[in-house]
MARROMAR-586257 format. One record per residue (C-alpha): residue in three letters; residue number from 1; x, y, z. Coordinates in pm, 1 decimal. Example, Ala and Ser with C-alpha at 12.3 -4.5 7.8 and 13.67 -1.06 7.14 Angstrom:
2
<pt resn="Ala" resi="1" u="1230.0" v="-450.0" w="780.0"/>
<pt resn="Ser" resi="2" u="1367.0" v="-106.0" w="714.0"/>
//
This chain:
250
<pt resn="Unk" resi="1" u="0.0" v="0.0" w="0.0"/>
<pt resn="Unk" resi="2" u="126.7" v="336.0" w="-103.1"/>
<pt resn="Unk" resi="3" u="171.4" v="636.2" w="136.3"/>
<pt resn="Unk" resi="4" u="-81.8" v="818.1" w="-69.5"/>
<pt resn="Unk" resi="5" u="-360.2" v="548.3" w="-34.0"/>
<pt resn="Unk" resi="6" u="-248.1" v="539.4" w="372.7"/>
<pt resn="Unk" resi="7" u="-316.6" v="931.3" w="394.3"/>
<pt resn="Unk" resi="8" u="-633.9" v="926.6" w="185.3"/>
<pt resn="Unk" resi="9" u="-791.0" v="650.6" w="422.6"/>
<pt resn="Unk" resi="10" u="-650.4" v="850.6" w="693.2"/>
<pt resn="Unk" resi="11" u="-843.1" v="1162.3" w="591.7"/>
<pt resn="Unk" resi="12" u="-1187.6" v="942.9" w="511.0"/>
<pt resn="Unk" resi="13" u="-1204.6" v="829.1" w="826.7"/>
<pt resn="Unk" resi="14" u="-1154.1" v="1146.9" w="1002.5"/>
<pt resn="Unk" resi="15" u="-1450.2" v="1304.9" w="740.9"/>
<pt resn="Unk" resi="16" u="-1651.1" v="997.7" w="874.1"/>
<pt resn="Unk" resi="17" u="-1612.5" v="1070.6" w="1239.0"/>
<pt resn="Unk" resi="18" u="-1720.6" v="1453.2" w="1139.6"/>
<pt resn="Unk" resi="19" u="-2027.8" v="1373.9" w="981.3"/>
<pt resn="Unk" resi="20" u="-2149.8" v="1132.2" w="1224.1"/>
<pt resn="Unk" resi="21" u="-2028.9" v="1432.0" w="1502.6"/>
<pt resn="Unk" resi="22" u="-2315.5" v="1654.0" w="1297.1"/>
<pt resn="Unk" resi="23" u="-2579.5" v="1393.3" w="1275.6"/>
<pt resn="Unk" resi="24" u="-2611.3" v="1404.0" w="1640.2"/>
<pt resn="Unk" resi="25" u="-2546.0" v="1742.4" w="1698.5"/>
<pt resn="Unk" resi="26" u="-2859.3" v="1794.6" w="1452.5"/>
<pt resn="Unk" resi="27" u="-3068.3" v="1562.2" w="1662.3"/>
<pt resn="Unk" resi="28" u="-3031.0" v="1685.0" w="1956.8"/>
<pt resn="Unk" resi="29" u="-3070.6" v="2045.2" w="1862.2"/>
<pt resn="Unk" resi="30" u="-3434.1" v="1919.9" w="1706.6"/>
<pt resn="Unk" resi="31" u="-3510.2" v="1740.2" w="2012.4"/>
<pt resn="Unk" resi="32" u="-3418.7" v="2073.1" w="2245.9"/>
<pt resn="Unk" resi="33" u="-3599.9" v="2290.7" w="1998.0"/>
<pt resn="Unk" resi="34" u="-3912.1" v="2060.9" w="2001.8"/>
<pt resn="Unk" resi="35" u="-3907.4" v="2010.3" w="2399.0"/>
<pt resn="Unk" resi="36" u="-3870.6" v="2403.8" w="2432.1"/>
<pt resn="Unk" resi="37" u="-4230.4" v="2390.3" w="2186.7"/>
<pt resn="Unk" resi="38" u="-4397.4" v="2176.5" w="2399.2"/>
<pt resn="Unk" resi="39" u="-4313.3" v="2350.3" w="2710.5"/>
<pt resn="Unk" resi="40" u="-4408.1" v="2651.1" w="2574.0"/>
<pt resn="Unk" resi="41" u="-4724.3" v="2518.2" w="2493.2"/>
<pt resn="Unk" resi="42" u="-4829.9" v="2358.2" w="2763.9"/>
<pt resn="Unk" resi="43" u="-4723.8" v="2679.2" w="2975.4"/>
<pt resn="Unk" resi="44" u="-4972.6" v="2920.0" w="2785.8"/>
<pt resn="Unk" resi="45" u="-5235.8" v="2647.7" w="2803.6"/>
<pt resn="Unk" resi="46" u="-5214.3" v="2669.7" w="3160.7"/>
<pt resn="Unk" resi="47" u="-5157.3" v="3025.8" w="3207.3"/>
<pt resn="Unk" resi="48" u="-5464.9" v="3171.2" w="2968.2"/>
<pt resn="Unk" resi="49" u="-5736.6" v="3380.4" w="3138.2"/>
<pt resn="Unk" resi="50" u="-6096.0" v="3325.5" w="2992.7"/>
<pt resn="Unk" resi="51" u="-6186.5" v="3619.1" w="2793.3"/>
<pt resn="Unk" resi="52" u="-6330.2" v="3936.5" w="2981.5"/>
<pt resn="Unk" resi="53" u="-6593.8" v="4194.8" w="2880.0"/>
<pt resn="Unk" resi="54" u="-6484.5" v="4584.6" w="2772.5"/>
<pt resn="Unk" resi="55" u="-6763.0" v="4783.9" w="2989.3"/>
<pt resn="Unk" resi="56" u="-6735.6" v="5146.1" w="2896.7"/>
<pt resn="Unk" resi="57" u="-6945.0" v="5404.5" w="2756.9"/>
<pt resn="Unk" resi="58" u="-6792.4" v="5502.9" w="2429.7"/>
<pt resn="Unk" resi="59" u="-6462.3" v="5326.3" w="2245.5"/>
<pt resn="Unk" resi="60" u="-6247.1" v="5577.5" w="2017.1"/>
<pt resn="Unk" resi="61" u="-5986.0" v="5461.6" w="1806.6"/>
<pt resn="Unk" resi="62" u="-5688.9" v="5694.2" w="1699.5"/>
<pt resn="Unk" resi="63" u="-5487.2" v="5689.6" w="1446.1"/>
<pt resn="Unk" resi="64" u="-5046.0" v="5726.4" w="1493.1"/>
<pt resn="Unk" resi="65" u="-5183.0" v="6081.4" w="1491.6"/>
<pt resn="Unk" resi="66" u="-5378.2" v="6077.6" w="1792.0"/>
<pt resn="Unk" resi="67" u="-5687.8" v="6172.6" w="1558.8"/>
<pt resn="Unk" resi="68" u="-5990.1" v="5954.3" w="1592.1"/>
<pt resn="Unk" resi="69" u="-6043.3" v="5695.6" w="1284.4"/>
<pt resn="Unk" resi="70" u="-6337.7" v="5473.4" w="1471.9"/>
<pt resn="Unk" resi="71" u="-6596.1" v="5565.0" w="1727.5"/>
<pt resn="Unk" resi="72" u="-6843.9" v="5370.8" w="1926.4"/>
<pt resn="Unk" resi="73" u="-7089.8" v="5508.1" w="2211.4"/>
<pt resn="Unk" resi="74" u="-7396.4" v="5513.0" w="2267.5"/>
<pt resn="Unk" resi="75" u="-7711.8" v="5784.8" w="2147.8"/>
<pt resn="Unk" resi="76" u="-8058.8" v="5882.6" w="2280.0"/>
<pt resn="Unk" resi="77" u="-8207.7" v="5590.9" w="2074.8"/>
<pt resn="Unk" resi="78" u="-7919.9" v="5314.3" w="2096.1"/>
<pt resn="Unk" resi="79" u="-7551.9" v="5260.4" w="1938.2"/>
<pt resn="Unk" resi="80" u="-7392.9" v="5466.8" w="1751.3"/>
<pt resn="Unk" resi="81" u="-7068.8" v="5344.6" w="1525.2"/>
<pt resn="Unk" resi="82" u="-6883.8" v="5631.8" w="1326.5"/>
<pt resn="Unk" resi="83" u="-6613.0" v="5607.6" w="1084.0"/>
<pt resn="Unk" resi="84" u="-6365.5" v="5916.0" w="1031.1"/>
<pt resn="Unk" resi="85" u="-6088.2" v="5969.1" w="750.5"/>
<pt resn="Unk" resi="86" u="-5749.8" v="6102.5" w="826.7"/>
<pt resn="Unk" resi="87" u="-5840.8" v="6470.9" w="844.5"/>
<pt resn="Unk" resi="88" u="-6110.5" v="6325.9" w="1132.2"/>
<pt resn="Unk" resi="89" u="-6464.9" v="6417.3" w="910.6"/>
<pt resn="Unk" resi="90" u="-6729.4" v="6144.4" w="879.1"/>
<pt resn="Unk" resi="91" u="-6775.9" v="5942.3" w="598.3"/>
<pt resn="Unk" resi="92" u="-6979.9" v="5674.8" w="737.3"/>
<pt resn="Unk" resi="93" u="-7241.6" v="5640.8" w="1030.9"/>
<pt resn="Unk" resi="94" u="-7411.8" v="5365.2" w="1154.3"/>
<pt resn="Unk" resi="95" u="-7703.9" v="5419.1" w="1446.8"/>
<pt resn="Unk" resi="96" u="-8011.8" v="5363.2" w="1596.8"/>
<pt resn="Unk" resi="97" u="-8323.7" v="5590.0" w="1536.0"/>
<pt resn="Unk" resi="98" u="-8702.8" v="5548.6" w="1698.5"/>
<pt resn="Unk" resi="99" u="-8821.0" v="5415.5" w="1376.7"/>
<pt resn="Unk" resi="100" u="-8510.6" v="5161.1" w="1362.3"/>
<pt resn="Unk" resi="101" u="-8133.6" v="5096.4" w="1185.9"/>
<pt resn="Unk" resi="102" u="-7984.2" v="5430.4" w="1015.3"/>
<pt resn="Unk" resi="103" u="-7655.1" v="5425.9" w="807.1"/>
<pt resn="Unk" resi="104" u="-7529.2" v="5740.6" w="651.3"/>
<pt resn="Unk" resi="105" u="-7238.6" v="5772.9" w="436.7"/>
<pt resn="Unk" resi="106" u="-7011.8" v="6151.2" w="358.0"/>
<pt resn="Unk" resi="107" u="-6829.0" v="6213.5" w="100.6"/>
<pt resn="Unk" resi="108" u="-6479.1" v="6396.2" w="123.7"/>
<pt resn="Unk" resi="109" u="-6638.8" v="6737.4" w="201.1"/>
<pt resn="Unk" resi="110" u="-6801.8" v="6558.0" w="529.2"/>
<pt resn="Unk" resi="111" u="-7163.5" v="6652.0" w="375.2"/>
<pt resn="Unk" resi="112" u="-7360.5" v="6340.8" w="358.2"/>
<pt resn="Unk" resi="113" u="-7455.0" v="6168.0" w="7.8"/>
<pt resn="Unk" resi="114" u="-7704.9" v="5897.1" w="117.4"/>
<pt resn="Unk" resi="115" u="-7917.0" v="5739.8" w="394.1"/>
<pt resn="Unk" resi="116" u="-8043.9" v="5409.5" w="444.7"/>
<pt resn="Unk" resi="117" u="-8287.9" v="5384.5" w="699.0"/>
<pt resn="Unk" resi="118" u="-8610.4" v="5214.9" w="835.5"/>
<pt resn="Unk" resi="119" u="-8923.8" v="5406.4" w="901.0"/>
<pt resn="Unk" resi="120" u="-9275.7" v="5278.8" w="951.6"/>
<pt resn="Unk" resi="121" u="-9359.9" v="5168.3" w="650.4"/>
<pt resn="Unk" resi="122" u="-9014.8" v="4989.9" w="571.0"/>
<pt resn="Unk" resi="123" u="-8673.3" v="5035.2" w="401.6"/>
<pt resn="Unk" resi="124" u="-8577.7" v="5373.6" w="264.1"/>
<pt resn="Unk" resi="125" u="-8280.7" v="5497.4" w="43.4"/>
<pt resn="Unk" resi="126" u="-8202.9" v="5876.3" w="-44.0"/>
<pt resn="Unk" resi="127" u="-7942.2" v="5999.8" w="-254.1"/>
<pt resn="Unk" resi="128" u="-7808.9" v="6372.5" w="-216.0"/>
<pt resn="Unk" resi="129" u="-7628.5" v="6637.1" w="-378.3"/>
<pt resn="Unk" resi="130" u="-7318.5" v="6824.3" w="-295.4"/>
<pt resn="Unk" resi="131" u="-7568.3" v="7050.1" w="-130.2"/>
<pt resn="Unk" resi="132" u="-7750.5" v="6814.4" w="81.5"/>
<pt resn="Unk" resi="133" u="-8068.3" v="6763.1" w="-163.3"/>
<pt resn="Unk" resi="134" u="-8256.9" v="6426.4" w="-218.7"/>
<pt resn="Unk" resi="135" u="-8165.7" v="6315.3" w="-567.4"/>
<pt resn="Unk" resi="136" u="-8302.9" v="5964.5" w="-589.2"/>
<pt resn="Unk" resi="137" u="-8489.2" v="5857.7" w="-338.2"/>
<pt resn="Unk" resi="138" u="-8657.3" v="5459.0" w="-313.9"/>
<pt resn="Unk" resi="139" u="-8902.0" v="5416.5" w="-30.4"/>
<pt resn="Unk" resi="140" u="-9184.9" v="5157.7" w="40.5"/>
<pt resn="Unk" resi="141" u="-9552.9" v="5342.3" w="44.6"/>
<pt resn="Unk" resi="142" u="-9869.7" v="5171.7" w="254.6"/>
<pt resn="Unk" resi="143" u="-10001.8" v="5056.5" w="-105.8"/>
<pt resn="Unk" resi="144" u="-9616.4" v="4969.5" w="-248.2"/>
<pt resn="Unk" resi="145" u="-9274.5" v="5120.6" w="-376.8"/>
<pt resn="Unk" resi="146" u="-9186.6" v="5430.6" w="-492.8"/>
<pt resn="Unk" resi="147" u="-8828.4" v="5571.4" w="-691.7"/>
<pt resn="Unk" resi="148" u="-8863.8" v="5967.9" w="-678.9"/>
<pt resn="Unk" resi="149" u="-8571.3" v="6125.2" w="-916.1"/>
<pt resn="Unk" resi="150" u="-8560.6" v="6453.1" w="-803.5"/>
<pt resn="Unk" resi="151" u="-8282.1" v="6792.3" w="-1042.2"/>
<pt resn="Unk" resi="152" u="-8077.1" v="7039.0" w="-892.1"/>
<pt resn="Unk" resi="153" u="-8335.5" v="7232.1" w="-690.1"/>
<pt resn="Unk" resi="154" u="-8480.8" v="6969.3" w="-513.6"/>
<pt resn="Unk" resi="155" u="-8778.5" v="6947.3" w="-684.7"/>
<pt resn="Unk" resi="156" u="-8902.3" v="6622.9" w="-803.0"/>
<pt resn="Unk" resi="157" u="-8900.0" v="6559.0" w="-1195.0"/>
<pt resn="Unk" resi="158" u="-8994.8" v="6181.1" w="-1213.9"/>
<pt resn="Unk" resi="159" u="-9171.9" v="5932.4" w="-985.7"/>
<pt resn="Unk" resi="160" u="-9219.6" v="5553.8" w="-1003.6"/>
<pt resn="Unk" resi="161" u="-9406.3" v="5352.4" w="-821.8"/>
<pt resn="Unk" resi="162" u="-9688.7" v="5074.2" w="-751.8"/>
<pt resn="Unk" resi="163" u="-10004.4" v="5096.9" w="-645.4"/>
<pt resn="Unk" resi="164" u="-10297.5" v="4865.7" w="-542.4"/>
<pt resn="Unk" resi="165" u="-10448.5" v="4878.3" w="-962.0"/>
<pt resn="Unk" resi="166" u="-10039.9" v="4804.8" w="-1092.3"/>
<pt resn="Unk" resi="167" u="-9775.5" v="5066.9" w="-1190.5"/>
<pt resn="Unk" resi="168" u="-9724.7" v="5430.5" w="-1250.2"/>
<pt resn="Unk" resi="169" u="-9500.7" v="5655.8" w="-1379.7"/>
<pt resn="Unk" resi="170" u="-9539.1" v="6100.2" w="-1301.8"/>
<pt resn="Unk" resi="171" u="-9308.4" v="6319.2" w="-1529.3"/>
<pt resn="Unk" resi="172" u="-9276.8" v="6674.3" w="-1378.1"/>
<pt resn="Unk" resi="173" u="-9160.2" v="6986.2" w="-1527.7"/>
<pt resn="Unk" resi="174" u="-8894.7" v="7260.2" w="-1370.9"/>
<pt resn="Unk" resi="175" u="-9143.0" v="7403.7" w="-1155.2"/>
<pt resn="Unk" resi="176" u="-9228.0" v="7051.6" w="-1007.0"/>
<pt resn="Unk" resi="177" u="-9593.5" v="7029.2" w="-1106.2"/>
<pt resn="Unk" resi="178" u="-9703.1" v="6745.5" w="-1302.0"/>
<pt resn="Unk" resi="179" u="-9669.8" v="6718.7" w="-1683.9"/>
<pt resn="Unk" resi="180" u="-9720.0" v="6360.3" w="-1784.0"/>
<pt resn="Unk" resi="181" u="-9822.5" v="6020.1" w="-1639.4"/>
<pt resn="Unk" resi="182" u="-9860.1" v="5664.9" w="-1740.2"/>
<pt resn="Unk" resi="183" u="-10026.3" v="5411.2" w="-1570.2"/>
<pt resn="Unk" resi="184" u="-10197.0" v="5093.4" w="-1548.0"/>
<pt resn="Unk" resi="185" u="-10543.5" v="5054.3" w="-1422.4"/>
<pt resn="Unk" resi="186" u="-10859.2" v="4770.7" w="-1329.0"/>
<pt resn="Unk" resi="187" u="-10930.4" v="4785.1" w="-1727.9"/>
<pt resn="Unk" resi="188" u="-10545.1" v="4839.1" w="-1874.7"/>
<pt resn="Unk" resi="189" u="-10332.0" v="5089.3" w="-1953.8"/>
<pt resn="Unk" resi="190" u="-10364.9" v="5480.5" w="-1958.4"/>
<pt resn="Unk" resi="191" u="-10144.6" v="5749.2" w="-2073.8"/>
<pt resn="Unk" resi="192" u="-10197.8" v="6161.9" w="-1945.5"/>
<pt resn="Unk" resi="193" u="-10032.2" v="6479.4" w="-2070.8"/>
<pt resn="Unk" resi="194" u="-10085.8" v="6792.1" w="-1896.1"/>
<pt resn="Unk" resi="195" u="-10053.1" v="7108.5" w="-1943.5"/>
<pt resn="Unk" resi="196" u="-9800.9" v="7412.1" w="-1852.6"/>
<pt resn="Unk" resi="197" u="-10115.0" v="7554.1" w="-1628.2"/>
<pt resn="Unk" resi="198" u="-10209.2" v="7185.9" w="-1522.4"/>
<pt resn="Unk" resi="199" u="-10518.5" v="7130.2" w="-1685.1"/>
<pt resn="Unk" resi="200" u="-10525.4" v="6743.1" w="-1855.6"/>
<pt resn="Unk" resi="201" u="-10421.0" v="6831.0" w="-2251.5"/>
<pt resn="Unk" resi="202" u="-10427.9" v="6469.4" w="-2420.1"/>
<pt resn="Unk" resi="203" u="-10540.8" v="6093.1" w="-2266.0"/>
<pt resn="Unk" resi="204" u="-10519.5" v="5751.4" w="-2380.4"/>
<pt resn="Unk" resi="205" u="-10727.7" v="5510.0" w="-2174.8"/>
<pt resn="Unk" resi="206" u="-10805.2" v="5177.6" w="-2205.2"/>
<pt resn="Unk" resi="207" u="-11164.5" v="5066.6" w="-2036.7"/>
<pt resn="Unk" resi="208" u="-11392.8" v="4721.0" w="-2091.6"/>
<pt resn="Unk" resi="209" u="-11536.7" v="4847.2" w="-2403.2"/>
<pt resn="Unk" resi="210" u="-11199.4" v="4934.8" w="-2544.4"/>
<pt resn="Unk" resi="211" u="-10977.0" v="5231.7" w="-2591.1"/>
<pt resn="Unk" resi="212" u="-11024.4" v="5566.2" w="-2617.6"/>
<pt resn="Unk" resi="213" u="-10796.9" v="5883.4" w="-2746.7"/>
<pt resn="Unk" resi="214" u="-10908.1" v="6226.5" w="-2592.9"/>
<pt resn="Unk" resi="215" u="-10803.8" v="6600.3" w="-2677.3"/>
<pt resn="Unk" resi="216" u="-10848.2" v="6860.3" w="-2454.6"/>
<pt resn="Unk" resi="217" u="-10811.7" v="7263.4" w="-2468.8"/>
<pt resn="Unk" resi="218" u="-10649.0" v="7459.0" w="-2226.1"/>
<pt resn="Unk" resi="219" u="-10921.6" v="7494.7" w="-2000.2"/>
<pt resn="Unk" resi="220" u="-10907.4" v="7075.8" w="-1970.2"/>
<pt resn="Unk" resi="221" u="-11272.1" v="7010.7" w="-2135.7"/>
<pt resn="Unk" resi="222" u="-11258.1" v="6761.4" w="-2414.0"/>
<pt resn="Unk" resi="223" u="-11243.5" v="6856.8" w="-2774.8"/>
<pt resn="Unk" resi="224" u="-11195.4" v="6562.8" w="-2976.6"/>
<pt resn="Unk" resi="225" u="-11244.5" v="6216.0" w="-2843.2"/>
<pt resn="Unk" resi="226" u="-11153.9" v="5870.6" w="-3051.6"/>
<pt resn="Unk" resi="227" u="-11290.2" v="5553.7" w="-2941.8"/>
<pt resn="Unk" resi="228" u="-11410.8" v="5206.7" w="-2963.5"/>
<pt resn="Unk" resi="229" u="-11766.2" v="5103.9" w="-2814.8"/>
<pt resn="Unk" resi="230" u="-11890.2" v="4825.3" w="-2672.3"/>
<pt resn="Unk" resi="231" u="-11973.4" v="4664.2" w="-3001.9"/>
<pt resn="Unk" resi="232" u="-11637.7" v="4699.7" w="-3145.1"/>
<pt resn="Unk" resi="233" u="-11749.7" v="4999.6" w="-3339.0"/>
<pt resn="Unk" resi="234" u="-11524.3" v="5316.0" w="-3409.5"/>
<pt resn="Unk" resi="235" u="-11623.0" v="5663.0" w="-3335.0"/>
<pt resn="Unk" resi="236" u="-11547.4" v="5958.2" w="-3343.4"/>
<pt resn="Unk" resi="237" u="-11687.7" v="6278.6" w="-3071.2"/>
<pt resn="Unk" resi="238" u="-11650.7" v="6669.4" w="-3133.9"/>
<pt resn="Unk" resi="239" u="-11712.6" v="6881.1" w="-2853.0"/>
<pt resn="Unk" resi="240" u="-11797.4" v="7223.1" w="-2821.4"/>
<pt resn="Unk" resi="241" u="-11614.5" v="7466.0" w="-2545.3"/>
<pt resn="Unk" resi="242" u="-11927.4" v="7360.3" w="-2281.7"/>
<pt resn="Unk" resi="243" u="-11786.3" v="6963.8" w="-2332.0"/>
<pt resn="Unk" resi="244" u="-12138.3" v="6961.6" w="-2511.6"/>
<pt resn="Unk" resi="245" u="-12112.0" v="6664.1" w="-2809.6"/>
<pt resn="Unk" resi="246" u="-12173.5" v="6890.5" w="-3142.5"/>
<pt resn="Unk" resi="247" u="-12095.7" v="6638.7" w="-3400.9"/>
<pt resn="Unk" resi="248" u="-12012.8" v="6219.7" w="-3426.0"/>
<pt resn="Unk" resi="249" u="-11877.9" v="6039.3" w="-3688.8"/>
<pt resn="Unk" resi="250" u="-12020.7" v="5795.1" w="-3804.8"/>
//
């Protein structure tokens, strides 16, 4: 055997004795590290309090500021949970009111932009402006719903909603008074237009004998009426400014 091939088995058997030297180094660091877990364990296990209750009469939370960001206390009518942004204005609201649940949410300015709330006859939903005015507004009514869109001023400028007979739809001009309607009815459908002075201009209705067109003047008395009898038959009316029938075709 050579020298060479003696120091080579010399230095395999030393590498040998350091590997096994870190297999059990590795062991028993797992088994401290593992013992230390279960200890620890077993320690908080023992050492937990049950869970208390947080009696006061309002929470705030801050932000790194010191501002509030979160508020919750108590009003006349119940809770009351508030969320502020960083400059410490409201953009959300959630409380309790006589009639039931309120939320509110703001927009940047802190002015509010809707409300969701529950009143007597059920669930209601406004929209607002910049300057605080209802701009949609969905609501239930004792015989159904109701959508009112309301412009700029306030005033409203279309309503939808249902009734105990079926649907209906109001169109109202600038100065908020009514200008057109359709609707549905026991017999069917009917459509209204009105005039700038609100006096009825022009109908369509539909009734059991069948339907009907009618002109009016601007006092609201017929003029002109179209329509179908009860025998199918068409017909036309002329009447004079009394609403007196002055001609009839056929």
């Amino acid at each position: 055997m050579t020298p060479e091939h003696d120091i080579l088995q010399v230095q395999l058997e030393q590498l040998q004795r350091e590997v096994t030297s870190l297999k059990r180094q590795r062991r028993i660091g797992w088994g401290l590290l593992m013992g230390g877990l279960l200890f620890f364990a077993a320690t908080s296990a023992t050492t937990q309090t049950p869970p208390q209750d947080l009696v006061c009469k309002s929470l705030r939370i801050v932000g790194s500021d010191g501002n509030p960001r979160a508020v919750l206390q108590a009003n006349e009518d119940g809770g009351q949970l508030g969320l502020l942004s960083n400059d410490s204005k409201p953009h959300a609201v959630l409380q309790m009111s006589k009639q039931g649940g309120e939320m509110f949410t703001f927009g940047s300015d802190g002015k509010p932009r809707t409300i969701l709330r529950a009143d007597e006859g059920g669930g209601r939903l406004e929209v607002l402006d910049g300057d605080g005015n209802p701009r949609t507004t969905l609501h239930i009514t004792p015989s159904g719903g109701q959508i009112v869109i309301s412009g700029n001023d306030g005033k409203p400028r279309a309503h939808v909603e249902a009734d105990r007979s079926g649907g209906k739809i109001s169109i109202f001009g600038n100065d908020g008074r009514l200008r057109a309607g359709v609707g549905v009815g026991e017999d069917g459908g009917a459509v209204s237009i009105v005039g700038n002075n609100g006096n009825l201009r022009a109908s369509v209705n539909v009734n059991k004998e069948g339907g009907s067109l009618t002109c009016r003047g601007n006092d609201g008395k017929p003029r002109v009426g179209i329509g179908v009898d009860a025998k199918g038959d068409g017909g036309i009316l002329i009447y004079d400014g009394k609403s007196n029938v002055k001609g009839k075709l056929p």
